[in-house]
C-alpha positions in Angstrom: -62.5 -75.3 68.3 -60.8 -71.8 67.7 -62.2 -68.9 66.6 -61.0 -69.2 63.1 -62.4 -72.7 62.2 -65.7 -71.9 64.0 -66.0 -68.5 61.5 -65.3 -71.0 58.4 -68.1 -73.4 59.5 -70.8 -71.0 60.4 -70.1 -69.4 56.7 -70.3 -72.8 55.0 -73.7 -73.5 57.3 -75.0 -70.2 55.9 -73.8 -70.4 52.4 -75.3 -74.1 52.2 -78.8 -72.9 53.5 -78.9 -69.7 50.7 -78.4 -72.1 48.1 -80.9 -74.5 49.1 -83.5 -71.3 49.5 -82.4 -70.1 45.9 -83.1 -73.6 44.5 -86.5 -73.9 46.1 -87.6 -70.2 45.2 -86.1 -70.5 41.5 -86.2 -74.1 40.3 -89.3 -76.3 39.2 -91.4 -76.7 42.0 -93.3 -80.4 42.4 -96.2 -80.8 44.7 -95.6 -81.8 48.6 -96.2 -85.2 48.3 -95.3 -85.6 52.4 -97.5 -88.9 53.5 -99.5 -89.4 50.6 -97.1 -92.3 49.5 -97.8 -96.5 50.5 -93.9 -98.1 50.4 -94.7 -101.3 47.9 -98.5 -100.5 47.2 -99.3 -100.4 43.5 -103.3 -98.7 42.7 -105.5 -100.0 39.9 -106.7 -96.9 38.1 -108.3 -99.6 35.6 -108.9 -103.0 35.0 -111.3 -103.3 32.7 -111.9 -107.0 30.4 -111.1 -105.4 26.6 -114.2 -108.1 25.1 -116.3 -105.2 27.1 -114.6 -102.4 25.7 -116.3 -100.6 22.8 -113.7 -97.8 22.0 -111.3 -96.0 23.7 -110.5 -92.2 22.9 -107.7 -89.8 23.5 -107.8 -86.0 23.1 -104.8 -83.7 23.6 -103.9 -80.2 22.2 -104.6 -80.9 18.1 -104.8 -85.0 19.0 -107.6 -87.2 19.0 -107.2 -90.8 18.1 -110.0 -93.5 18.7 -109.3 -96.8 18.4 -112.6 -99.1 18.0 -113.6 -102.7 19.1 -115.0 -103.8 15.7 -116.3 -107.5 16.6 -114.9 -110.7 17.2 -111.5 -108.9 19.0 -110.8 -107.2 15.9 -109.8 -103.9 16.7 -109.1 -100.5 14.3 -108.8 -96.6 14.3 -111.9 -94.7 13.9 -112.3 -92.8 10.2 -109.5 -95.0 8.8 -109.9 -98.0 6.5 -109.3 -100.8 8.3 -107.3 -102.3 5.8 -104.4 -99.8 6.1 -104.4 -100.2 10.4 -102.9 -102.6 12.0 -105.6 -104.8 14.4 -102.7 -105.7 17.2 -101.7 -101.9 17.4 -104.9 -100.8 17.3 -106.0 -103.2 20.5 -102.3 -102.4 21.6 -103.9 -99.1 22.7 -107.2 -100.3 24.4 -105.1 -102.6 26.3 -102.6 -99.6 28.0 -105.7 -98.1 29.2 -108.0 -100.6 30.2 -105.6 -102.2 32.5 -103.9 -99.0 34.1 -101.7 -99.2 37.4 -99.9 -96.8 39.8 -97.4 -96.5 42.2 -98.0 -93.5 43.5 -101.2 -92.2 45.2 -101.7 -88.2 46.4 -105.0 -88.3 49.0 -107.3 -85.1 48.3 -104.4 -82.3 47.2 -105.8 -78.7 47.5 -104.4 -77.7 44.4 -104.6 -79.5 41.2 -102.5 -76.9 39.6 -99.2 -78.2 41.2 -100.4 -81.3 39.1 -101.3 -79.7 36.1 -104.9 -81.1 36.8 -106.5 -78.0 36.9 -106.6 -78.1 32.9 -105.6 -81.1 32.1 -103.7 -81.8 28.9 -104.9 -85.4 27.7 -108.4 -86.6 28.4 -108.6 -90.2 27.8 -112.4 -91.8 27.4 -113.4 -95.3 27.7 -116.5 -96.2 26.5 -118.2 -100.0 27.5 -120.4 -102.3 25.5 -123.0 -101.9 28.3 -122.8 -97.8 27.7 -121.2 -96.9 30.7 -117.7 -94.4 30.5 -114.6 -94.1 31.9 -112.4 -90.6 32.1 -108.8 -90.3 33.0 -107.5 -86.9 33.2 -103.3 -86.6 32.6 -102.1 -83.4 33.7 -97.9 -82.6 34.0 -94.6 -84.5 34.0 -93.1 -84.8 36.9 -89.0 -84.3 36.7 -88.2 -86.0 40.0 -90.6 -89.7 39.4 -90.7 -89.5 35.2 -94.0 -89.9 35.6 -97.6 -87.9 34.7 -99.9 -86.8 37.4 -103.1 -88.2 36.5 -106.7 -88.2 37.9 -110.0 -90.3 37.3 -113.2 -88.6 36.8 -115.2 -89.3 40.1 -111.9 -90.0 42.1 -110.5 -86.8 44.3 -106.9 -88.4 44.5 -104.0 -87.6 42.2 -102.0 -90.7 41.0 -98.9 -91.2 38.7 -98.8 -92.7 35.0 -95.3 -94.6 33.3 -94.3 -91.8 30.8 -94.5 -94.7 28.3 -97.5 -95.8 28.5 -99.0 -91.9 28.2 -96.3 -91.4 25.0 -98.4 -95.1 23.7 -101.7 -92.9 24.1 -100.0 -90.3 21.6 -99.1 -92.1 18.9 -100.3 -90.6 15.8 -102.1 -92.6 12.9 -99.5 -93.1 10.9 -98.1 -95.4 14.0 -101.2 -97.5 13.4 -100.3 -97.8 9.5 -96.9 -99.3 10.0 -96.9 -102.8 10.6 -96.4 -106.3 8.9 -99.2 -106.5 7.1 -98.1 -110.6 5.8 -97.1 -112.7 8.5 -96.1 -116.4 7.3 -95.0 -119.3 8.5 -93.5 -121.3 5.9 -94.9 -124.9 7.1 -98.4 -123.8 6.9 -98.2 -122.8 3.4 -99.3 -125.5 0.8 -99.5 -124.1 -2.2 -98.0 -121.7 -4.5 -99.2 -120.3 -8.2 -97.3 -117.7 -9.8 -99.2 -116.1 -13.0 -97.2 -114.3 -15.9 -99.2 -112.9 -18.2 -101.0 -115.8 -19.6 -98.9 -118.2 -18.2 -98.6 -119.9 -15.2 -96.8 -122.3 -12.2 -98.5 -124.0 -9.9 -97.3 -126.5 -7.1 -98.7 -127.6 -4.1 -98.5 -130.6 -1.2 -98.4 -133.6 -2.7 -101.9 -135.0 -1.3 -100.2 -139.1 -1.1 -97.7 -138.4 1.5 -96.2 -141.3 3.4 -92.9 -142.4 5.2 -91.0 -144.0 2.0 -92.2 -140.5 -0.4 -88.9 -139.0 -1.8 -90.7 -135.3 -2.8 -93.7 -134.1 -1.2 -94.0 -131.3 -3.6 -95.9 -131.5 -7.1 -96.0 -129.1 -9.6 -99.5 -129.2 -11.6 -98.6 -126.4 -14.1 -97.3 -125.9 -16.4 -95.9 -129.3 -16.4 -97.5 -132.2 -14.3 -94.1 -133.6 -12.3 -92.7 -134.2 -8.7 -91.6 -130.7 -7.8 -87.9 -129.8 -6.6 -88.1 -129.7 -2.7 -84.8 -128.3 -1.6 -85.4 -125.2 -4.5 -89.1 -124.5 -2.9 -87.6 -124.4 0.5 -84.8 -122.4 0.0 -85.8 -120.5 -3.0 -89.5 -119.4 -2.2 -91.0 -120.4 0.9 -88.2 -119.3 3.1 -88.0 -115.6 1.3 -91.7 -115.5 1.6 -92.0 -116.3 5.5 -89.5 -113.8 5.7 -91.4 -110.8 3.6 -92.7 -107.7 5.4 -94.7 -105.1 4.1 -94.5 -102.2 6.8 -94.8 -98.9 5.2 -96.7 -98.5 2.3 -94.6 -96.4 -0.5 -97.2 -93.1 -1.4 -97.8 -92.3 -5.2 -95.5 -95.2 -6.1 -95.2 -96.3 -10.0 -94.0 -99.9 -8.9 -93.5 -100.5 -13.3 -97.1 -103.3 -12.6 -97.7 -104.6 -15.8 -100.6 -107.1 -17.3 -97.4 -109.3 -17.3 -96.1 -108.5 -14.1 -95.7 -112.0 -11.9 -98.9 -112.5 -9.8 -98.3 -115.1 -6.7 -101.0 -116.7 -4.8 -100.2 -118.9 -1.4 -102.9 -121.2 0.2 -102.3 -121.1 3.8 -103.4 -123.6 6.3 -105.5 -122.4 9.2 -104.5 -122.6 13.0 -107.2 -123.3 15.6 -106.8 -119.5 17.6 -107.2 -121.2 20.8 -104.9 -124.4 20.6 -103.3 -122.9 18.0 -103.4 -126.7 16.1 -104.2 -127.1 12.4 -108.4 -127.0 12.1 -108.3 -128.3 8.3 -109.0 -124.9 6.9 -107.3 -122.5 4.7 -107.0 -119.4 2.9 -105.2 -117.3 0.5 -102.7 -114.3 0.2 -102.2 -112.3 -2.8 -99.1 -110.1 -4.0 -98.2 -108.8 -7.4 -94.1 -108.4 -8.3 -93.6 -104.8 -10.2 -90.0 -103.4 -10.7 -86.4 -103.6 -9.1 -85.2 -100.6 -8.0 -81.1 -101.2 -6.5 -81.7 -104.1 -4.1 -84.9 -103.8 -3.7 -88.4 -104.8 -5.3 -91.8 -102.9 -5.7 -94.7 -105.1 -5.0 -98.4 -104.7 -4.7 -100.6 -106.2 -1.6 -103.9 -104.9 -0.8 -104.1 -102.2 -2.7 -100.6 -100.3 -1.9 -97.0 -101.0 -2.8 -94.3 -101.7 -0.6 -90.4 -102.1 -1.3 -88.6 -105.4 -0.2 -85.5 -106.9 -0.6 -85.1 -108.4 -4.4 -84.3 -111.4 -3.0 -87.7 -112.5 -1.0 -89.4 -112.1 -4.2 -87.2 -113.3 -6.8 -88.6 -116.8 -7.6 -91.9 -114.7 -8.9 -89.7 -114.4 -12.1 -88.0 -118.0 -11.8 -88.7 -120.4 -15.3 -91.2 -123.3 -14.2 -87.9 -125.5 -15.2 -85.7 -124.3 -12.1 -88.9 -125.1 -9.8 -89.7 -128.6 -11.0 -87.5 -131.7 -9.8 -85.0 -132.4 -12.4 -85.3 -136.2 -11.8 -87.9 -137.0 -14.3 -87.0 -140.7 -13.8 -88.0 -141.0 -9.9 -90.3 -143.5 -9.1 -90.8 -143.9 -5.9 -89.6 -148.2 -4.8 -92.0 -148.3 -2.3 -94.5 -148.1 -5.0 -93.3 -150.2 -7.6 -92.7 -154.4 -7.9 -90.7 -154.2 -10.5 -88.8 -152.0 -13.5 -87.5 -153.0 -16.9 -84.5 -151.3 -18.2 -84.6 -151.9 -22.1 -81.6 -150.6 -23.8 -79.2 -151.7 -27.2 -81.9 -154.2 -28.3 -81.8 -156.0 -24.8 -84.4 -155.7 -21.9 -83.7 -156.8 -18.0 -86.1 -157.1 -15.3 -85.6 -156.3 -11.7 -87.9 -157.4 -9.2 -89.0 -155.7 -5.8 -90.1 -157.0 -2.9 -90.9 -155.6 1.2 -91.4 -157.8 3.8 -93.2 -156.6 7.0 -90.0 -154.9 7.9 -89.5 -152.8 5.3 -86.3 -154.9 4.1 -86.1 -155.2 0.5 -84.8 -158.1 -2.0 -84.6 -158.1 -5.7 -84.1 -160.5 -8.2 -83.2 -159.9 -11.9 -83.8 -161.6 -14.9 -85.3 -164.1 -12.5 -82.6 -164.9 -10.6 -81.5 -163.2 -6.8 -79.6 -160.7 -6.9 -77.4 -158.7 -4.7 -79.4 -156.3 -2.3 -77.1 -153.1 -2.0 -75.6 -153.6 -5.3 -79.7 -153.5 -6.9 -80.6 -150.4 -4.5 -77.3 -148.9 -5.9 -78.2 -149.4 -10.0 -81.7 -147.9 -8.6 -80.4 -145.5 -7.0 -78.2 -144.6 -10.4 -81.3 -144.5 -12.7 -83.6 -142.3 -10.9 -81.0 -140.0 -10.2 -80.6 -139.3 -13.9 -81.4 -135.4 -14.3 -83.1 -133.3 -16.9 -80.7 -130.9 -18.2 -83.3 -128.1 -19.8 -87.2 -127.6 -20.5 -88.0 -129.6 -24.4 -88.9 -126.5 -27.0 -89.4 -128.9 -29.9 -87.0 -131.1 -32.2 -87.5 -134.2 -34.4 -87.6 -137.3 -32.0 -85.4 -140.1 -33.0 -84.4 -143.8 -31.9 -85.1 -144.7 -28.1 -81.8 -144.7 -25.8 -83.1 -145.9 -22.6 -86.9 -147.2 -21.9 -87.9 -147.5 -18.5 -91.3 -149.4 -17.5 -91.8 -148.9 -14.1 -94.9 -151.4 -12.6 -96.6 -150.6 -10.1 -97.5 -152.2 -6.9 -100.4 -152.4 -4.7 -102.8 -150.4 -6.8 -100.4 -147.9 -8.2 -100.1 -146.8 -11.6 -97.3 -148.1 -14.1 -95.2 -145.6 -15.7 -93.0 -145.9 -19.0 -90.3 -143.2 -19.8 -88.9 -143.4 -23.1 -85.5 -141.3 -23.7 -85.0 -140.8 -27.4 -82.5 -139.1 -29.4 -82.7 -135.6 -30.6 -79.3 -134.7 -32.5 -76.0 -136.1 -31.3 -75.8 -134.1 -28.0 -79.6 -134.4 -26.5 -82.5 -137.1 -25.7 -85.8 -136.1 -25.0 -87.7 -137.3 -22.1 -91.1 -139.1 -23.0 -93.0 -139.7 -19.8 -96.4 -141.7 -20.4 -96.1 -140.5 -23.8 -95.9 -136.4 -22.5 -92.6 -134.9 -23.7 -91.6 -132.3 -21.4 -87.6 -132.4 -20.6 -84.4 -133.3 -22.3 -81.5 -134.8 -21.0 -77.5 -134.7 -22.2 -76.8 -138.2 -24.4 -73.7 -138.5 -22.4 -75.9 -139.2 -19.2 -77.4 -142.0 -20.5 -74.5 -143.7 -22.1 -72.9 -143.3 -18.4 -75.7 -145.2 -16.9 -75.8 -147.7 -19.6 -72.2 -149.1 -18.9 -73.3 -148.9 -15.2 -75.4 -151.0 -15.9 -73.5 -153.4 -18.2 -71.2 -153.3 -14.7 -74.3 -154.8 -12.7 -75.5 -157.2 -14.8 -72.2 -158.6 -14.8 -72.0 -158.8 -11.1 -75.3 -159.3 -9.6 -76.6 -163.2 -8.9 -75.3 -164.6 -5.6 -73.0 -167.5 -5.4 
């Protein structure tokens, strides 16, 4: 090597070694951790069972939080009402603590101040049923691992805690306050009553449910009909399995009125073990106020929350969009036979089920044509109601149905008579609740002029 190169390398040697120095005397210094370190061994700083934890508190400079074991796993924030925290979070934080790992261990270090340990910024307490504590003391971050140095009380070694888990410890109260406070899955709710004012809807599970039952939804006020299934599924229980009422809206107006909707669910209980149905329910509560852009106000124990308009939108819905709009279904599985009387004339058709479930009809006594029988049936109990009755002279009958029924069931008779040239009422077991367009009727009339026409066998 010649004398020039050797003079370059020495300086770049020396130059290399004054910066390192200057780093080491200037930067931030982190403790000599030389052989205190397992490759691959994790510590347990705690593992303790949260049923035996009675509360666990954390105190920091102008911090102190205390989450309590209240009973029967129910967890909450000491001084708070328990109604405004959030159980889960609330254990959330018992759980970080009481089951505490590390992946770094420091035997016996001379000085805690290299940790921070000396005065230690967090002090986290866990206190047992049985009245026994636990201390952990957090002292600095540590730029190299992005962890805390931390240290148990009656342990001489430092360890290291995930920065994420000491950041969970920090959360303030109003962390604890934000949270869905209605969780719903739409299959386990059963019923649903809506009060306005002095009025009200109510609909619920049909209680008769079998394989051949065309709507397993009833409403029972304020008419008593089949409800409309594909509107309660779409329309309301859907929204409301999707409503969440995080963070409550301070000093909020909300427009709540005497008259402002009022909706009640019953909600089937889950066993919390198997998490099968145990035959138990409950109810859930919210009150509708004011729209406000795309959003709603509404009430739920005791605060108001904003959500989207359209979770909540049925609350103000008519009863008339929620019940089924075919006021003739009867279900066939129920029935032996149904008269049609229309014109002055009157025709029978007959129903029968073998052990298959294969139907046959006859009409007017005589057989008649299976699919073309299911297809007049088909035709009449798929007439719909076009709007809720509000009064009006009844006139002549258009259409009377007499529907009789089979193996114990109840017979029903539906009248349709005329009110004015355009409408018909709908007379249902001598209850007038709906009205249908004339034109509908006079369509399945000639339908059924068409079958009668048709329908014995050769």
């Amino acid at each position: 090597m010649n004398k020039k190169l050797l003079t370059v390398v020495i300086a770049l040697i020396v130059l290399f070694a004054g910066a390192t120095a200057f780093l080491l005397l200037t930067g931030d210094k982190e403790p000599d951790t030389q052989g205190t370190e397992t490759e691959g061994e994790t510590y347990t700083l705690f593992d303790i069972p949260s049923a035996s934890l009675k509360e666990v508190e954390v105190n920091a400079a102008d911090f102190n939080i205390k989450a309590v074991n209240t009973g029967d796993s129910e967890w909450t924030i000491d001084g708070e009402n328990a109604e405004e925290i959030s159980p889960q979070k609330a254990f959330g934080l018992a759980g970080t603590v009481s089951n505490l790992m590390s992946q770094n261990k420091y035997e016996k270090p001379d000085d805690l101040s290299a940790y921070g340990l000396d005065n230690p910024s967090i002090t986290v307490t866990l206190r047992l049923k049985d009245g026994t504590e636990n201390k952990l003391y957090i002292g600095d971050l540590s730029a190299a691992l992005g962890e805390y140095f931390a240290m148990k009380d009656g342990d001489d070694a430092v360890y290291t805690v995930y920065k994420h888990k000491v950041d969970a410890m920090l959360e303030p109260v109003s962390y604890y306050k934000e949270f869905d406070r209605l969780t719903l899955n739409a299959d386990d709710i059963m019923g649903v009553r809506i009060k306005r004012g002095t009025d009200s809807i109510n609909i619920r599970i049909r209680d008769d449910i079998d394989e051949f039952t065309p709507v397993v939804w009833e409403m029972t006020e304020p008419y008593e009909s089949s409800a409309n299934d594909d509107y309660i599924d779409g329309e309301i229980l859907d929204p409301i399995s999707g409503l969440e009422f995080t963070s409550p809206i301070e000093n909020a107006d909300g427009g709540f009125t005497d008259n402002s909707p009022e909706v009640t669910l019953t909600v089937l209980t889950h066993d919390e073990e198997s998490g099968e149905l145990n035959g138990g329910s409950y109810t859930e509560t919210f009150t509708v106020g004011k729209a406000e852009g795309d959003n709603t106000y509404v009430k739920y124990g005791g605060k108001v929350f904003l959500v989207p308009t359209e979770n909540v939108a049925f609350a103000n819905d008519s009863a008339f969009n929620i019940v089924s709009k075919l006021q003739l279904m009867e279900n066939i599985a129920n029935i032996k036979s149904v008269t049609v009387e229309y014109g002055g004339a009157g025709h029978k058709i007959e129903v029968s089920r073998d052990s298959n479930n294969k139907y046959s009809f006859k009409t007017d006594g005589k057989d008649a044509d299976t699919e073309k029988s299911q297809t007049i049936y088909e035709s009449l109990i798929s007439l719909s109601a076009d709007s809720a009755y509000t009064g009006g002279d009844l006139g002549e009958t258009a259409l009377k149905i007499t529907y009789e029924g089979a193996d114990g069931n109840d017979s029903t008779v539906i009248e349709v008579k005329r009110v004015g040239d355009i409408n018909c009422a709908i007379v249902k077991n001598g209850k007038t609740d709906f009205m249908i367009r004339y034109a509908k009727i006079q369509g399945f009339t000639e339908e059924f002029d068409e079958y009668l026409r048709g329908f014995t066998e050769e």
